[in-house]
N, C-alpha and C positions, 0 to 999 in steps of 0.2 A: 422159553417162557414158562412152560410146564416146570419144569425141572427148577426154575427161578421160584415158582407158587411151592412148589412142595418146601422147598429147602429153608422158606419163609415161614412156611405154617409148622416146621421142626421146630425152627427155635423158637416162635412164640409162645410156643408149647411146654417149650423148656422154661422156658422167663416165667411162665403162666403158672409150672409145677414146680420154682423155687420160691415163687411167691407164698402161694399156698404154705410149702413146709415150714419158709421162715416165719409166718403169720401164725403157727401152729407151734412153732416153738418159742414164740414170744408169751401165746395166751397160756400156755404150759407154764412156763417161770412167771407169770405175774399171778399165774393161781396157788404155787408154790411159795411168792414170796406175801400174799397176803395170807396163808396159813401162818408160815413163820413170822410173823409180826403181833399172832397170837399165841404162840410158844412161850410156854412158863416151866415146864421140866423135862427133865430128860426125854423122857418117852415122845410130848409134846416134839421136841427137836428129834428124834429118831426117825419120828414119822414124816418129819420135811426133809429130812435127810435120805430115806428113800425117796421121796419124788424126784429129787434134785437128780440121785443116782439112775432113777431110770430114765429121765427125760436125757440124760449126759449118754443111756446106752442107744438113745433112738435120733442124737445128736452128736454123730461123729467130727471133730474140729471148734468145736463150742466150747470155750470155758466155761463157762458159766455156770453150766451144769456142777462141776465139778467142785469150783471155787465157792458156788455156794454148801454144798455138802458140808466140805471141808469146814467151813464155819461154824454149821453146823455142828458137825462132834466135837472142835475147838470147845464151843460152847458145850456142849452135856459134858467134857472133862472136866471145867471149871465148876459144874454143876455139881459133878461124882464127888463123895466124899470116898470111897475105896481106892484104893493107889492101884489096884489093877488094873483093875475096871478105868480108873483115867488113861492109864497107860495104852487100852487098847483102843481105848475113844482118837486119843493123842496118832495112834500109828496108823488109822483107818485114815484120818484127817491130812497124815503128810503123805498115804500111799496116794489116794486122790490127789492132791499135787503133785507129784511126781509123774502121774500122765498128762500134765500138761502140756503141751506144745506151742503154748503161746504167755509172751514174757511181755508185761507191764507193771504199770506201778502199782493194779489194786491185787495181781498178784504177788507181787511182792512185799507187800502189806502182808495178804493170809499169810505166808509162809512164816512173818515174821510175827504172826499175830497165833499161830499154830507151834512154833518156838517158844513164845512168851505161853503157851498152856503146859507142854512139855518142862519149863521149868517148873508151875506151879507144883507140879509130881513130886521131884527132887532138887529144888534149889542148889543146895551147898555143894549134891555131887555133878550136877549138870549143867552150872554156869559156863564153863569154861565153852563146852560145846554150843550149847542151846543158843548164850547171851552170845554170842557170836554169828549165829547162823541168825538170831536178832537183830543186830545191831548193822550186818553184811547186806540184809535184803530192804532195811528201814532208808538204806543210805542211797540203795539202788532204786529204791519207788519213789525219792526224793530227786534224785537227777533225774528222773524221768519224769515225774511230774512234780513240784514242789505245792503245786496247792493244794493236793490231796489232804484233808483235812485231820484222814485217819492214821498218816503217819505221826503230827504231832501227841493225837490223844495214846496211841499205845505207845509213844515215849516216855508222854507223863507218866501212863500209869505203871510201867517200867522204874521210872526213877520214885513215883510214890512208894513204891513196897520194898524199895532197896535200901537197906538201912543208912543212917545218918552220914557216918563216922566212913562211908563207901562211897558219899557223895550223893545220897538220895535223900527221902523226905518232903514230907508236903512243901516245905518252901523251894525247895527247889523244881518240886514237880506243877506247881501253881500256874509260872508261864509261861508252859507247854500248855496248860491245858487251853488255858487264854487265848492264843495262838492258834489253838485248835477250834475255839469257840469263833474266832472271827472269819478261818478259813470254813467253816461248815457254815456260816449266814451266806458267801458268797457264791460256795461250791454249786454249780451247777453241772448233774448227773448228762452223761452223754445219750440217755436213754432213760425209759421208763423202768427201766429192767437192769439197769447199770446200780453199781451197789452205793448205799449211802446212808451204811449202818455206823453208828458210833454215837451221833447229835444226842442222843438222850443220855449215855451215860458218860459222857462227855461234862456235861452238863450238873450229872451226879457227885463226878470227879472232883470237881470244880468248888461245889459246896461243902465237901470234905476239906480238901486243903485252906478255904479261906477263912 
């Protein structure tokens, strides 16, 4: 009976200290992601981007961490006007995904959403690669989940800046975005903390092409 008490109050113990951590890494990213929802320039996004990194170093098996970084310098590339300085934004962003250990469809969104920045760098010499590693991971976070909202929006805006006479342009990028704009009213996040970035410029897209 002893031996029954002890071995019961272990694991409660346990259940009781992975509550705590998990609770502790939730209020960590929801403090991270209402900073970045205030991010307007690089630096602004730098600074979310170390949170993300350290909460990823004190959260081992957690994408999250990670995949939001990743976005993060996605963005400040988009941001950078020097081609270096994107370049090294662009390679922090896929090294962070490359320690991934866990494969869905919102990361296979970033990856292809961290490709589509890598092209902005070098278009003409980097399609062959990039638009592939594009087009390879948009198709995989589609099988696996198709109402992900954010695969249609970085299609459009894929097929917006691709020139005409290649099969792009606003009217062809128009209802993707549409598409996108119906799957973001429906989309419902598996969490508070689960990502459900795009709806606003989504939305920007959208007034461009029409």
């Amino acid at each position: 009976m002893k031996k029954t008490l002890v071995t019961l109050f272990i694991l409660m113990a346990g259940i009781v200290s992975t509550f705590a951590a998990d609770e502790k890494f939730v209020k960590a990213v929801e403090a991270a992601l209402t900073q970045m929802k205030t991010a307007k320039s690089v630096e602004d996004f730098q600074a979310v981007a170390n949170k993300f990194e350290m909460i990823g170093k004190n959260s081992a098996g957690e994408w999250m961490p990670n995949y939001y970084a990743a976005y993060c310098y996605a963005n400040m590339s988009f941001m950078e006007n020097d081609s270096q300085k994107k370049d090294q934004y662009v390679t922090k962003a896929e090294s962070l995904l490359s320690e991934l250990k866990t494969d869905n469809d919102e990361t296979y969104v970033m990856k292809a959403y961290v490709a589509m920045a890598n092209l902005s760098v070098d278009g003409q010499n980097r399609w062959q690669t990039q638009g592939k590693i594009f087009e390879e991971n948009l198709q995989k976070a589609e099988k696996a989940n198709s109402e992900n909202p954010r695969i249609y929006y970085l299609k459009g805006t894929n097929l917006f800046y691709t020139p005409e006479p290649f099969g792009g342009g606003a009217k062809n990028a128009c209802p993707l975005f549409q598409k996108a704009k119906t799957k973001y009213e429906s989309f419902k996040p598996a969490s508070n903390i689960a990502p459900v970035w795009g709806k606003e410029y989504n939305e920007e897209m959208l007034k461009k092409c029409q």
